[in-house]
TIKOLTI-444380 format. One record per residue: residue number from 1; residue in three letters; x, y, z of N, C-alpha, C in turn. Coordinates in Angstrom, 2 decimals, decimal comma. Last residue first. Example, Ala and Ser with C-alpha at 12.3 -4.5 7.8 and 13.67 -1.06 7.14 Angstrom:
// TIKOLTI-444380
- n res neast nnorth nup caeast canorth caup ceast cnorth cup
- 2 ser 12,85 -2,25 7,08 13,67 -1,06 7,14 12,90 0,03 7,87
- 1 ala 13,19 -5,69 7,80 12,30 -4,50 7,80 13,20 -3,30 7,80
END
This chain:
// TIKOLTI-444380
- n res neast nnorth nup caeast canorth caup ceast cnorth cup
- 42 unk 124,36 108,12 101,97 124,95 108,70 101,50 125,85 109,37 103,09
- 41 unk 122,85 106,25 102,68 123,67 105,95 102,66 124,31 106,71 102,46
- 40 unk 120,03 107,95 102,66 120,68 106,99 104,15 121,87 106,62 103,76
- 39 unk 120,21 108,44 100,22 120,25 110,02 101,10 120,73 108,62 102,45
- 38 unk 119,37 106,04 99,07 120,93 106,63 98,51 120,95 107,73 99,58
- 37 unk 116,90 105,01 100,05 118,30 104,68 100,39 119,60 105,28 100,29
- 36 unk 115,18 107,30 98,95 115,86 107,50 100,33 116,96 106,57 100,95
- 35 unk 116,03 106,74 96,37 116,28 107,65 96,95 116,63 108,41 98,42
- 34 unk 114,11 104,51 96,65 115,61 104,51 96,33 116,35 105,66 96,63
- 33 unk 111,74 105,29 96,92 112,58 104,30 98,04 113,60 103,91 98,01
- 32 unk 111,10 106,74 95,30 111,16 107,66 96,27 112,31 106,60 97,35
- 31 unk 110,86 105,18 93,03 112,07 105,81 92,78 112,34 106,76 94,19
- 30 unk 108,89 103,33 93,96 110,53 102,73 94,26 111,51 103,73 93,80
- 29 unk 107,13 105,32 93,40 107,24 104,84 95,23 108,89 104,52 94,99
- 28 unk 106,93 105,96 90,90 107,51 106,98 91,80 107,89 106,32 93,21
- 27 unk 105,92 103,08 90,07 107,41 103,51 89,61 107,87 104,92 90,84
- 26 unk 103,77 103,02 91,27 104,56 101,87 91,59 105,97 102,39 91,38
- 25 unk 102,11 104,61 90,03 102,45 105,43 91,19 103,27 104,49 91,76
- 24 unk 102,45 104,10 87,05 103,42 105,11 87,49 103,53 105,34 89,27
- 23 unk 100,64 102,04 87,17 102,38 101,62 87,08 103,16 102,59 87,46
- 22 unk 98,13 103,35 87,99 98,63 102,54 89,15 100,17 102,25 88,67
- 21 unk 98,03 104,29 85,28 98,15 105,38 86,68 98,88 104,70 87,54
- 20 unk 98,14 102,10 83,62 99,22 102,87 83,69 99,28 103,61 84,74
- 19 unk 95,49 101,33 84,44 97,02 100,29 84,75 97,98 101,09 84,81
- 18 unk 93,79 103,58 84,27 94,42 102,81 85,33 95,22 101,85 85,41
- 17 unk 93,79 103,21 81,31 94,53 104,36 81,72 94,50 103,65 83,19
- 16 unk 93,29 100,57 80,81 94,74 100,59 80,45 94,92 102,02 80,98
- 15 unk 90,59 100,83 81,33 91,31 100,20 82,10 92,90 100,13 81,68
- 14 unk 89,38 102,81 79,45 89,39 102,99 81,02 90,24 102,26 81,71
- 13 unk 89,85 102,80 76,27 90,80 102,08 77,53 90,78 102,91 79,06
- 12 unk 87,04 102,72 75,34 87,95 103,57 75,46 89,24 103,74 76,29
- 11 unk 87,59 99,61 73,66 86,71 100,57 74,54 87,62 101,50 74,71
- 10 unk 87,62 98,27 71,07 87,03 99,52 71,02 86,53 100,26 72,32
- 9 unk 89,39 96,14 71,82 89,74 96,93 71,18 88,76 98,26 71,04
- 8 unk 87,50 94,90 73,96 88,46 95,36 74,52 89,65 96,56 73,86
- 7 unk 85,97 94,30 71,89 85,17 95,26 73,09 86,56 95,44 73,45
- 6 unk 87,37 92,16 70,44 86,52 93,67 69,59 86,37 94,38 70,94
- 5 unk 90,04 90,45 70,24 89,13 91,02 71,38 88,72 92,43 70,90
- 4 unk 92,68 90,43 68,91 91,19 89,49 69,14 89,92 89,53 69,60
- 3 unk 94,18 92,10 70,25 93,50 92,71 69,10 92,50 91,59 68,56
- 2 unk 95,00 92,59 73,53 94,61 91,86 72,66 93,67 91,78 71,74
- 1 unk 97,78 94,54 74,25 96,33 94,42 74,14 95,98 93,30 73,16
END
């Protein structure tokens, strides 16, 4: 975050909790798409 930035430091990070939502649902997809590689290969 950039602590230069008063509004961006005092908002209530609406937008860093959606970055993170959206990183985790990025992280479960490739852990689901790995998974199903390893069950196809397996």
């Amino acid at each position: 975050m950039d602590e230069r930035n008063p509004i961006l430091r005092d908002m209530p990070t609406a937008e860093a909790k959606v970055e993170a939502k959206a990183r985790a649902k990025k992280m479960f997809r490739n852990r689901l798409k790995a998974a199903g590689r390893r069950a196809f290969a397996a």
